[in-house]
C-alpha positions as CSV (number, residue, x, y, z in Angstrom):
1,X,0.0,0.0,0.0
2,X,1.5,3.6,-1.1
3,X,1.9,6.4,1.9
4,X,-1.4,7.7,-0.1
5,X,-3.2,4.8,0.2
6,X,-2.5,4.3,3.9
7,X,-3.4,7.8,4.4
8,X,-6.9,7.8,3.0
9,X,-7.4,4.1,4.5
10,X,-9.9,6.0,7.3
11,X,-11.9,7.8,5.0
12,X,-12.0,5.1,2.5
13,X,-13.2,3.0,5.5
14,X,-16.1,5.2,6.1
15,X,-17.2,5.7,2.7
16,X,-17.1,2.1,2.5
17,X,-19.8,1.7,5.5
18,X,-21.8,4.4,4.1
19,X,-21.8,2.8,0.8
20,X,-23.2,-0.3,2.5
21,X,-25.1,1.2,4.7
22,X,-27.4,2.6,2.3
23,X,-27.3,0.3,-0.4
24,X,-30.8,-1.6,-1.1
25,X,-29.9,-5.3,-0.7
26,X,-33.3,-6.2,-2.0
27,X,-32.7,-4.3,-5.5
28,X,-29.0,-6.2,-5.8
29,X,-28.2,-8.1,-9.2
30,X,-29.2,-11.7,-8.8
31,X,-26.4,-12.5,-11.6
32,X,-23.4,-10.4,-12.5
33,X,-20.8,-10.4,-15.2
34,X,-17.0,-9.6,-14.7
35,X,-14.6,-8.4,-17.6
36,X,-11.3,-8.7,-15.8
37,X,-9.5,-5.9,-17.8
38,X,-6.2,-3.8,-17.6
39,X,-3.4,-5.9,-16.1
40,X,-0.8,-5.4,-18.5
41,X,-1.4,-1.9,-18.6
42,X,-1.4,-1.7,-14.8
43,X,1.9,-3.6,-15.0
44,X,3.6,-0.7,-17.0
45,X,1.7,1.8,-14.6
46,X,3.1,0.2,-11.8
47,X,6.8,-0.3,-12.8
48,X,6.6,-4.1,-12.4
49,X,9.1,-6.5,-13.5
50,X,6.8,-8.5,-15.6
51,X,3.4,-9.2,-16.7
52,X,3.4,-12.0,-14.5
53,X,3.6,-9.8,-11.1
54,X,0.7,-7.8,-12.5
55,X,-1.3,-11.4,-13.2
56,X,-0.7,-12.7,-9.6
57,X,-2.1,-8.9,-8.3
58,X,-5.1,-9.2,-10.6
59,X,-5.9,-13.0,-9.7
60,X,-5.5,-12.5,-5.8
61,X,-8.0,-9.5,-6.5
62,X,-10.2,-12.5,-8.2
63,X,-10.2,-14.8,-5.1
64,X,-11.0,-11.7,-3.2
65,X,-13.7,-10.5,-5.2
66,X,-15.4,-14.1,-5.1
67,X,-15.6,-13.0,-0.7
68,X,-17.0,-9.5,-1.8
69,X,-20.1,-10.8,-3.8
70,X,-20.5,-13.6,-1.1
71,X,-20.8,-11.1,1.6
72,X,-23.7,-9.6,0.1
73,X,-25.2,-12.8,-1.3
74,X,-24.6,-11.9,-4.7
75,X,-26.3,-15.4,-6.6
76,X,-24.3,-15.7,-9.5
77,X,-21.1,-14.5,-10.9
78,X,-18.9,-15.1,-14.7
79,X,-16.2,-14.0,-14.8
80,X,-14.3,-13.8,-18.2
81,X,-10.6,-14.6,-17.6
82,X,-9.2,-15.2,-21.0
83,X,-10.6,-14.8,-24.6
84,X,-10.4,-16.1,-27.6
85,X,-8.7,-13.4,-28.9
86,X,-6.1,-13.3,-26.2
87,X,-4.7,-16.6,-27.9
88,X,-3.0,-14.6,-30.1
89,X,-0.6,-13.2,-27.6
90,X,3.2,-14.3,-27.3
91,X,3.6,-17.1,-25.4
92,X,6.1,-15.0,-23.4
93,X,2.9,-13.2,-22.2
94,X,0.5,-16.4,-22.1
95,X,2.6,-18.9,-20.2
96,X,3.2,-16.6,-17.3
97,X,-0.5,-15.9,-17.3
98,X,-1.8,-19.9,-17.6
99,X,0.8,-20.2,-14.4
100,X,-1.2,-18.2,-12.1
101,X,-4.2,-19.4,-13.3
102,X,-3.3,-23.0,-12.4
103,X,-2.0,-21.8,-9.0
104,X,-5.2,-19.8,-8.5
105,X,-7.3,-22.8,-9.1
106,X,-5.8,-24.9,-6.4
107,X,-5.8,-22.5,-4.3
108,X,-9.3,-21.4,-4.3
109,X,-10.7,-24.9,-2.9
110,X,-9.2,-24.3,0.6
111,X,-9.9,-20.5,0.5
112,X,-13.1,-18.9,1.9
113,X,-13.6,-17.5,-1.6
114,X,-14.2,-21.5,-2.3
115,X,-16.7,-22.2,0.6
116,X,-20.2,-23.2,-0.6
117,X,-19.6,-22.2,-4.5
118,X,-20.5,-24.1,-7.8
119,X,-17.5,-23.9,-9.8
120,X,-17.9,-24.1,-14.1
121,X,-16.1,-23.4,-16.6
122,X,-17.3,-22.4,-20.2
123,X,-15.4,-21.7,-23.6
124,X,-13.1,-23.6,-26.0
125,X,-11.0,-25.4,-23.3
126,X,-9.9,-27.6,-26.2
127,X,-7.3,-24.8,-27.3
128,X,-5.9,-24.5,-23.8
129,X,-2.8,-26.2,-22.7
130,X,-3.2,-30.1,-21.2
131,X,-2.4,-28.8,-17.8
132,X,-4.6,-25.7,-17.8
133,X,-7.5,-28.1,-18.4
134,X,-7.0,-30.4,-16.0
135,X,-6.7,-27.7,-13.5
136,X,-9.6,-26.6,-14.0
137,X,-11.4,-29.7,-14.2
138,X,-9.8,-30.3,-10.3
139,X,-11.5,-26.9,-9.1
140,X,-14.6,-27.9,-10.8
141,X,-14.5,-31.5,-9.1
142,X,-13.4,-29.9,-5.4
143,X,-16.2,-26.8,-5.7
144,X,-19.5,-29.1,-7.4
145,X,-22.0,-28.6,-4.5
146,X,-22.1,-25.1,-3.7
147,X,-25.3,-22.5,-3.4
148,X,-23.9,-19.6,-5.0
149,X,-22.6,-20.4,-8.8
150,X,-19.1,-18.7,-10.1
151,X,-18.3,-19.1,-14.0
152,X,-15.3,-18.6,-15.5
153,X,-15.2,-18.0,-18.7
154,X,-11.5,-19.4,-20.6
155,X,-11.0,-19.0,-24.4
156,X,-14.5,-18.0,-24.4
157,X,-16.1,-15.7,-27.4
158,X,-19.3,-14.8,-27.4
159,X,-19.9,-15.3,-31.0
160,X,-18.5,-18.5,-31.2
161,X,-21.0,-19.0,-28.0
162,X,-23.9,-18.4,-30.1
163,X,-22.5,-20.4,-33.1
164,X,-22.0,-23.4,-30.7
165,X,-25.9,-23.1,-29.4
166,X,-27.5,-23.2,-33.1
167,X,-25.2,-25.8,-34.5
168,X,-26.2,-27.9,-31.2
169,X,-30.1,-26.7,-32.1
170,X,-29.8,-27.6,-35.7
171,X,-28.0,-30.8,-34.7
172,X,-31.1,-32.0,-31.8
173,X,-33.2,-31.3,-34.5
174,X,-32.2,-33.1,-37.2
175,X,-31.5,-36.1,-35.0
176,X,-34.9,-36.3,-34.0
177,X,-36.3,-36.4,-37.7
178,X,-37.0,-32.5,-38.5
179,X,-36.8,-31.9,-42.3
180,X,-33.9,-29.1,-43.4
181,X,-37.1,-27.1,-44.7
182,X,-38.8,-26.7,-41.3
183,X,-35.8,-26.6,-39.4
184,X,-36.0,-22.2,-39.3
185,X,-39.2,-22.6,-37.9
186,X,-37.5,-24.6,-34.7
187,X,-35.4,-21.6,-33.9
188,X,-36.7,-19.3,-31.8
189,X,-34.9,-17.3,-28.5
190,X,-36.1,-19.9,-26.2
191,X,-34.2,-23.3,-28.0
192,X,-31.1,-21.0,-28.4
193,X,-30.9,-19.6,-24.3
194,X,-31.6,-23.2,-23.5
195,X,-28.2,-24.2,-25.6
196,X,-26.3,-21.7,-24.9
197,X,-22.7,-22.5,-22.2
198,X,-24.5,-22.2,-19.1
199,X,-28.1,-21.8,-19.5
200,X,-29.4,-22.9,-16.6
201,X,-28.1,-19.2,-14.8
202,X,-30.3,-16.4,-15.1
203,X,-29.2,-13.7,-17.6
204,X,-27.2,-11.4,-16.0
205,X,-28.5,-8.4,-14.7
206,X,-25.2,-6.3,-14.5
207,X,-22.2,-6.4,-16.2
208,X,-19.0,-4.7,-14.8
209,X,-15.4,-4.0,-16.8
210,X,-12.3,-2.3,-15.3
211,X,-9.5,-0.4,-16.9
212,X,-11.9,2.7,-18.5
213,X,-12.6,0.7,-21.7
214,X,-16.4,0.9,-22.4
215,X,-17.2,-2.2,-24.6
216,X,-18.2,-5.9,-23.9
217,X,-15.6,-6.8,-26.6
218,X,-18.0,-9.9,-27.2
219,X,-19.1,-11.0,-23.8
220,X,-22.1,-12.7,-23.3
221,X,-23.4,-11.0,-26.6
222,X,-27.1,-13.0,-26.1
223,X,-27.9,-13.1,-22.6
224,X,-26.4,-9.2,-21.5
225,X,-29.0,-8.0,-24.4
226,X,-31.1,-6.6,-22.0
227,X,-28.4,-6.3,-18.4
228,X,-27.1,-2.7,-17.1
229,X,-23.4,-1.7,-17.7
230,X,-20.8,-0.4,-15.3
231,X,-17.4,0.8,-16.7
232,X,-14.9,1.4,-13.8
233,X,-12.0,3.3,-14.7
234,X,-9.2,1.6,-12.6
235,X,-7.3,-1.6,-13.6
236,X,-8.3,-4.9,-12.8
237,X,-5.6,-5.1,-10.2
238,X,-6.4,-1.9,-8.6
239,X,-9.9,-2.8,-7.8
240,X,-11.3,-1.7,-4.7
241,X,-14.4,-2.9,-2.8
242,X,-15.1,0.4,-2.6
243,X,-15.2,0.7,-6.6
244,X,-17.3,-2.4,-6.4
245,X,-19.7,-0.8,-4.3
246,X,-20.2,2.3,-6.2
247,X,-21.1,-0.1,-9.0
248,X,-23.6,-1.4,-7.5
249,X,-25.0,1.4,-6.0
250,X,-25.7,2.4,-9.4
251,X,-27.2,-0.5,-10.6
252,X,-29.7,-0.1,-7.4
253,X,-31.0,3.3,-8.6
254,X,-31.8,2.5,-12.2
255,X,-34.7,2.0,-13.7
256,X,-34.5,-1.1,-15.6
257,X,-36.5,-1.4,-19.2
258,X,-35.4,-4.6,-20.8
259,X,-35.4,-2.8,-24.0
260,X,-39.2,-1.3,-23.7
């Protein structure tokens, strides 16, 4: 923590109680979605040695997070911690990252952030390394019985999301007889949410990104159609509860129209 930082630690601490004390827990998101943005960019803010400081700062902010929304009984979280596009990067930059990932993911089990949580993961795990997989196959086997749900989304796109659910529509649909010439009339909203990665989850209601950039860059493209959208300014690393509040704060005091 920076001499600033400790500083303003008091009157961050009773902004924070004021944040909570008047935010309406009944009007709270039942699902939210997380765009983990800015940690490179925080790593050259910072004057860190390497991406891979800035990852381990970003994915300790993760685990911590996970407590946040379980203190106030947030349902359901995804979180979107690597894309499809992100694939692309050097390995010099991807290793380092798929490191801290693993060590995250055995980590979590053990952690309060893993008590009483439904780990899943969605996306093209295929096009992840052996390793990577299997770690997050071992989260998903120690964190299976859990009330509240967390999703992580790896090598996920949201187009390729949708393409996935109406190749496995047109696929059911064939297999159970349906002529190609009706098969546009067996398409509808409802048979492509109920095929979509993890469609038993509501859609979400908010969805928050760090780091100042205000897009979704492909997330969740069909079921954030109708959610509310918080841009936060500050890097994913240098997230604050605080930050987290104010989001949700927001979200309390709008007046939701689902696109009426």
């Amino acid at each position: 923590m920076s001499m600033k930082d400790a500083a303003l630690g008091p009157i961050y601490r009773v902004y924070t109680d004021r944040l909570l004390r008047d935010l309406d827990r009944k009007a709270l998101p039942r699902h939210i979605g997380v765009i983990h943005d800015g940690h490179r960019r925080y790593a050259r803010a910072e004057g860190l040695p390497d991406y891979a400081a800035s990852y381990r700062v970003g994915m300790a902010k993760f685990v911590e997070f996970l407590g946040w929304t379980a203190d106030l009984e947030i349902e359901a979280v995804t979180c979107w911690l690597l894309s499809t596009e992100n694939l692309s990067r050097p390995e010099a930059e991807l290793v380092p990252y798929y490191d801290v990932l693993k060590e995250m993911f055995r980590q979590i089990p053990d952690s309060p952030a893993g008590q009483d949580v439904r780990v899943r993961f969605i996306g093209s795990l295929d096009l992840l390394p052996p390793d990577l997989v299997e770690a997050a196959k071992e989260l998903e086997e120690a964190c299976a019985e859990g009330s509240r749900k967390v999703t992580i989304a790896l090598a996920y796109g949201g187009r390729q999301e949708i393409v996935d659910a109406v190749r496995d529509l047109v696929d059911d649909l064939t297999s159970q007889g349906v002529a190609s010439s009706d098969l546009a009339s067996h398409i509808d909203p409802e048979a492509l949410s109920s095929r979509m990665y993890a469609s038993d989850l509501p859609d979400p209601d908010l969805v928050l990104r760090t780091s100042g950039e205000a897009r979704l860059s492909g997330f969740m493209l069909w079921q954030a159609a109708y959610a509310e959208y918080s841009f936060v300014d500050v890097y994913w690393p240098a997230f604050r509860y605080i930050d987290f509040l104010r989001a949700l704060r927001d979200y309390t005091r709008r007046e939701r129209r689902y696109g009426k």
